[in-house]
Every structure is written in C-alpha cells, then in structure tokens.
C-alpha positions in Angstrom: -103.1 33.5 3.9 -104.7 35.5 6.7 -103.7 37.4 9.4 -105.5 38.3 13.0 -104.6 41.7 14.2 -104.8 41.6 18.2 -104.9 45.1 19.5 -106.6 48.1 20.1 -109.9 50.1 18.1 -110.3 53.6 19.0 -111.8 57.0 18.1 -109.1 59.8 17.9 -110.6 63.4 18.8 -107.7 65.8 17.5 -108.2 69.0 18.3 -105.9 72.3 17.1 -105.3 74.6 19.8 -104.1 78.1 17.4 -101.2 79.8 20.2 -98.7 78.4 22.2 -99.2 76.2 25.3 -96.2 78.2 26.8 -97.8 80.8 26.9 -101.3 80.3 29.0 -99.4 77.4 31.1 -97.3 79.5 34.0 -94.6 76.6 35.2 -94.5 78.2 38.5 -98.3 77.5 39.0 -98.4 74.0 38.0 -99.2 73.0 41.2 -102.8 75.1 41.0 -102.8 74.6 37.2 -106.7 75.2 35.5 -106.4 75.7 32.2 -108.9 76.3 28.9 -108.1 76.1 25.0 -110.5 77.5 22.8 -110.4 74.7 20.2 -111.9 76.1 16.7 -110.5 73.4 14.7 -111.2 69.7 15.7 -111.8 66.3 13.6 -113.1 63.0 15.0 -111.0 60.5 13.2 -111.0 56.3 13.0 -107.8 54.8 14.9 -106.7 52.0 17.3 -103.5 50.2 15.6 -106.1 47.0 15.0 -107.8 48.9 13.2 -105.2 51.3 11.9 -103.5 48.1 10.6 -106.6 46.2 8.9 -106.9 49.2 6.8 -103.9 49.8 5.2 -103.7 45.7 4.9 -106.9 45.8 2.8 -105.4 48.4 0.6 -102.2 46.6 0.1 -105.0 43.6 -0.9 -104.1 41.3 2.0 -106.4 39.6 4.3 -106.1 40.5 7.9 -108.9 40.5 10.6 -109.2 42.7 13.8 -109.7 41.5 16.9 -110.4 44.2 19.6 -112.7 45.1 22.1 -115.5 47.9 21.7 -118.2 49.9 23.7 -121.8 50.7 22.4 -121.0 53.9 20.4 -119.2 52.0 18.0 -121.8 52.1 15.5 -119.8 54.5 13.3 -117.0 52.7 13.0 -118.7 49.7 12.6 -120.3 51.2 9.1 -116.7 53.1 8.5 -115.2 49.4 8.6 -118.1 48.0 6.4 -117.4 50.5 3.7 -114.0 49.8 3.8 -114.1 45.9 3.4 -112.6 45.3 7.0 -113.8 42.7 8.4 -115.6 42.7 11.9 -115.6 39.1 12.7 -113.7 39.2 15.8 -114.7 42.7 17.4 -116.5 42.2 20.4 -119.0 44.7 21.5 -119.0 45.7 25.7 -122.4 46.9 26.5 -121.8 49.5 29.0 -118.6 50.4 28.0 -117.3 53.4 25.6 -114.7 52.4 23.0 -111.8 53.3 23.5 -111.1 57.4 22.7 -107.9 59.8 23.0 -108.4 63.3 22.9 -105.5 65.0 21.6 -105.3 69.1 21.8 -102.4 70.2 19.2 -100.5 73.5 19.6 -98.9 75.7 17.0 -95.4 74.0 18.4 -96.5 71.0 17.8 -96.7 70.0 21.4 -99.5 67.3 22.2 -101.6 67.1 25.8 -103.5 63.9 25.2 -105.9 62.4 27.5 -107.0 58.5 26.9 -109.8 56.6 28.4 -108.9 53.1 27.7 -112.8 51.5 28.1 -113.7 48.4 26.2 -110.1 48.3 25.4 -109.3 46.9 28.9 -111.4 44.1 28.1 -109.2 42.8 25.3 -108.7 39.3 27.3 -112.0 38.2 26.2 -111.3 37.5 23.0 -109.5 34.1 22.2 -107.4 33.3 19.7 -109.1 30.6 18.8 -112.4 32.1 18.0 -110.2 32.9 14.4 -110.3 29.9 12.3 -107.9 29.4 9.5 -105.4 32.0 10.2 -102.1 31.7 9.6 -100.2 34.8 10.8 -100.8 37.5 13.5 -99.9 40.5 15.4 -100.4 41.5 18.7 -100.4 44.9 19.0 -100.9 47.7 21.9 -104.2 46.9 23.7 -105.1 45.9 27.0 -102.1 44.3 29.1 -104.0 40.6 29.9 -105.6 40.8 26.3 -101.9 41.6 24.9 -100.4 38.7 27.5 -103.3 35.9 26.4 -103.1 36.6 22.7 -99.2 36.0 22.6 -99.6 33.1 24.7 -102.7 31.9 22.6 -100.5 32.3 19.1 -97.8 30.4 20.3 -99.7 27.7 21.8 -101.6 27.2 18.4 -98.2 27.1 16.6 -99.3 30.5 14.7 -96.3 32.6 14.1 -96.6 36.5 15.3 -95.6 39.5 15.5 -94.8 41.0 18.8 -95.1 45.3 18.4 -95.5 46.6 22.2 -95.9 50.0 20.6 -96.9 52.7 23.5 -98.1 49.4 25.2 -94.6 49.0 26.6 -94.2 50.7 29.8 -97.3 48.1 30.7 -94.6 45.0 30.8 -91.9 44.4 33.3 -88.4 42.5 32.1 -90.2 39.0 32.3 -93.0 40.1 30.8 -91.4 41.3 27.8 -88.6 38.3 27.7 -91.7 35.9 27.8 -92.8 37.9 24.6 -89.5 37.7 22.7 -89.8 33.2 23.4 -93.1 33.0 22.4 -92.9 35.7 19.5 -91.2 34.6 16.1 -90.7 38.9 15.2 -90.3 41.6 17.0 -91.4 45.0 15.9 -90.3 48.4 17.4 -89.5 52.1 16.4 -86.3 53.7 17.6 -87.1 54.6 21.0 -88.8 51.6 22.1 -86.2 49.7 20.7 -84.1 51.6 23.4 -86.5 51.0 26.1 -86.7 47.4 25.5 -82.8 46.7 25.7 -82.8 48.9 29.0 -85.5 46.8 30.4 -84.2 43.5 29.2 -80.5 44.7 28.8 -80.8 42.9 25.0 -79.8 44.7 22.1 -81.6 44.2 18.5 -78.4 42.4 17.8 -79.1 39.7 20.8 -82.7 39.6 20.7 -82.5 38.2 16.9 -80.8 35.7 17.8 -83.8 34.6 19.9 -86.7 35.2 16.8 -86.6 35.4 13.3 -86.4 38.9 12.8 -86.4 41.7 14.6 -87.4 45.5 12.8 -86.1 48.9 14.1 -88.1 51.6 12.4 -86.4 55.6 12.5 -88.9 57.8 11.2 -87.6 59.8 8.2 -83.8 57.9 8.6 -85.1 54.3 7.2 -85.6 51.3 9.2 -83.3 48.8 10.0 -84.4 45.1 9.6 -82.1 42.3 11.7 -82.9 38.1 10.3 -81.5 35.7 8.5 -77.9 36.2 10.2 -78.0 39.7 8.3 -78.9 43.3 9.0 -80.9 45.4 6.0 -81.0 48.8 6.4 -84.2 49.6 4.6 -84.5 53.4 3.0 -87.1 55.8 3.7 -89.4 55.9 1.3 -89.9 59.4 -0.8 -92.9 61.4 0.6 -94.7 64.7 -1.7 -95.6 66.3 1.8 -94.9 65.7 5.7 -98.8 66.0 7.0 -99.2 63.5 10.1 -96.5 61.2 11.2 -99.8 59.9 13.4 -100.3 55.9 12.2 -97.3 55.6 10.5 -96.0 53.2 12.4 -99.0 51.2 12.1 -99.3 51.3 8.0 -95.6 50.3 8.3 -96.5 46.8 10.2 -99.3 46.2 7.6 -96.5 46.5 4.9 -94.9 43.8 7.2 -98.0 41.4 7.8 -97.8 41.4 3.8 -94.5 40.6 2.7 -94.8 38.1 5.2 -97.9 36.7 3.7 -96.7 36.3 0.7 -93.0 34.9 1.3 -91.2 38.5 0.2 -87.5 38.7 1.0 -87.0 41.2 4.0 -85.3 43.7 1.6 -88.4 44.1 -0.5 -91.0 43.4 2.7 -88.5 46.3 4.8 -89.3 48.7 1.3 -93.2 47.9 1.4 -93.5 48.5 5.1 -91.2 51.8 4.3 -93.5 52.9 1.3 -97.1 52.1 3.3 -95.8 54.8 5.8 -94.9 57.3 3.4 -98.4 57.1 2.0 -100.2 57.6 5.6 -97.8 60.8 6.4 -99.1 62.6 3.6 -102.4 62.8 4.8 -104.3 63.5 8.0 -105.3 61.1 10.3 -104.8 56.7 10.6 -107.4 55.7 7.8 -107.6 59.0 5.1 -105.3 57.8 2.6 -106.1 55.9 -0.7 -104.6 53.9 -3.2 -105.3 51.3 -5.7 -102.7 48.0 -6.0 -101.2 49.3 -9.4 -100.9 52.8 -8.1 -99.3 51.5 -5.0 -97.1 48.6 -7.6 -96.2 51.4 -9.8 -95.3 54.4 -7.0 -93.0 51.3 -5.4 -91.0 50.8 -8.6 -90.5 54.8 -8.9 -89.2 54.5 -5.4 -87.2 51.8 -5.5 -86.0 50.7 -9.2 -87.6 47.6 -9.1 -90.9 45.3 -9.3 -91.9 43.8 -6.1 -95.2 42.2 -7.7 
C-alpha cells in the first residue's frame, strides 16, 4: 500500500534570540513598537507537515508520497528529499513563487514570534488527486485552504479513504467547512487544543464526531493520546523519551506512525503506540527531519517501550 500526503513543504528559519523578549518589548509602547534581536544562533531546517510526514514514513519503511506546492529555491530540498528516498512525484514547482518559509525567533523563555510567508503554498489547488495513481490511503494535511478543500473532496470522490488533520490550518475553515470534512473524511486527526476548537466550532465532541468516521485521534503531548473507533476509546501512552529537545514536528511524525498502522491493518492499540513512539524519536532531536533510525532499531526500542512485538 501507498499513501499521498496533501499538505504543505516549507523551509523553517529558527533563530535563537539569547535574553528575554520582556525585556526589550515595553507593553505600553506597542502601539509604536520597532524592535531588533541580535540573532547569533540560527539553523535553516527542512519542514512543511508533507514533507515532515514523508520522512518519518520512509523511516518507519512505508510508502507515502508528497504532494505540495513549491517556488524556485527549492532546489535544496529537492536534493535533501533525494537523499532521503522521498519521493518527488507530486511536488509541483511555481516559477515565480518562493516556497513556503517561517521564520521563527526563539527566546530564552521559550516564547516564539514567527512570521510565515505562505508562497507556492497557496497554490496547493493545483495539484489533483488524481495525478497519484495507485494509491490507496491519504492525508490531507495543513496547506493552502482550496488545495486542503479539493483534495478532501478529490479522496472521497475516488473512494480513497483519508485522513483529515486541520493542524494550524484550522482557524482557515468555518463550521460547514469543517462538518463537510468530517462526511467526506473516514479519520480525523487533532492534538488537544484543536480538538477543543473543532467541538466549539462545530459544537461535536470526539465522542459525537466518531460516530460520524472511523476513528477519531486526540493527541496530549507528554499525557498520551487518546484514540476513539471501533465503538471503543484507547488511551494510548506516551512513549518514553532520553531527552525533551523540540516538541517542533511531533505532531507530524505522530500521523506518519498513523499512515502506517493503517497501511498495514494494525489494531489501533498498537497503531496509537507507533504513532506515540515516532513522536518520541522526533523530540529528542532538533528540528522536523534530523532524527534517524533503522526498522530493527525502531522494532526493538518499541518492544522496550511497550512489552510487546508489533512486527
């Protein structure tokens, strides 16, 4: 089995800003605020949830192709995916366009100012669905709203079951948007918070909205995720981690966990513990695509984790 991943390639600028926003930001100038942060630290880093996704689906071994939108300075990511075994049969180069980029300035709280320049991202629409022969899974991912509304719409008129995981993309949908992606959807996928948002904007609970797909996943960072199908509710643990590094693309190595239990007919218990596993791999290193793994080292960290052989 294959998968097509509909969503978003991007380059993530990160850059470490070493004081305290609080303390150069003065809340009662806001309104003339002009600002500089001496940046010495800063890493240019591969990311987009497509992308994000592909990858950690080729390490698990599955077979999962991106389709996104990109501008003309792709060329490094376009030799990053080559080396990686990603396949780049459904990205779609905009002349005239940038790729997609968020610049992200990091202080020593933690605190994040992020600015994003969407660019061939918001072209997304103009890849079909049924360019993708023989697929017979997908996701569809953040990434521009019409290219996120087509590709649902695309699945599900091809009879191709799919993951719907609005992700940041979210706040782009009103309450008919999102309840015409929960009919044509067979999963839904959401962390915590956007699990929230969605029953406020639809007034549906996880609960209620399984009983409208096949399965509907909650994840909660550090507390587990919660998995609602098959008339059940699994609470799936979180997976032991050596170090906390960058929670950054967890989310996204969690849903290529998902993608592959799903490929290969897992039960959700095991599929919830994959998922849980592929994001404790990604948090202990920096950035979406940096961490490595072979299948046994990832088969035999699993059974440590979890008692039991999912192979």
């Amino acid at each position: 089995m294959s998968a097509l991943i509909c969503g978003s390639i991007a380059f993530d600028t990160i850059m470490v800003f070493q004081d305290q926003f609080k303390n150069h930001i003065l809340p009662e100038q806001v309104h003339i605020l002009n600002v500089s942060f001496l940046v010495p630290d800063m890493r240019r880093e591969f990311g987009g949830c497509a992308g994000n996704i592909a990858y950690n689906l080729r390490l698990l071994g599955g077979v999962g192709h991106p389709m996104a939108t990109v501008g003309s300075d792709f060329t490094p990511y376009e030799q990053w995916m080559d080396r990686c075994g990603v396949s780049r049969a459904h990205i779609t180069v905009v002349e005239g366009s940038y790729t997609a980029q968020a610049y992200i300035t990091t202080d020593q709280d933690d605190n994040q100012i992020t600015a994003f320049h969407p660019g061939a991202m918001n072209y997304s629409h103009q890849n079909k669905v049924s360019q993708a022969n023989g697929v017979s899974l997908g996701i569809v991912s953040p990434d521009g709203r019409q290219g996120m509304i087509d590709h649902a719409r695309q699945f599900s008129e091809a009879g191709i079951p799919f993951i719907f995981d609005p992700g940041q993309g979210m706040p782009l949908f009103d309450r008919q948007d999102l309840l015409d992606f929960v009919e044509q959807a067979s999963w839904l996928a959401f962390n915590d918070y956007e699990a929230k948002l969605m029953e406020e904007r639809t007034g549906l609970s996880p609960s209620q909205l399984v009983e409208r797909v096949e399965g509907v996943i909650v994840t909660g960072g550090g507390e587990g995720s919660t998995i609602y199908a098959d008339g059940r509710i699994f609470d799936v643990p979180a997976a032991p981690v050596q170090s906390l590094v960058d929670p950054t693309g967890c989310g996204d190595a969690y849903r290529a966990g998902l993608l592959y239990g799903l490929m290969n007919q897992m039960d959700w218990a095991t599929t919830g513990r994959i998922a849980s596993l592929m994001g404790a791999a990604k948090i202990e290193h920096a950035g979406t695509q940096n961490h490595h793994f072979t299948a046994d080292e990832f088969a035999d960290r699993f059974k440590q984790a979890f008692g039991y052989s999912f192979a």
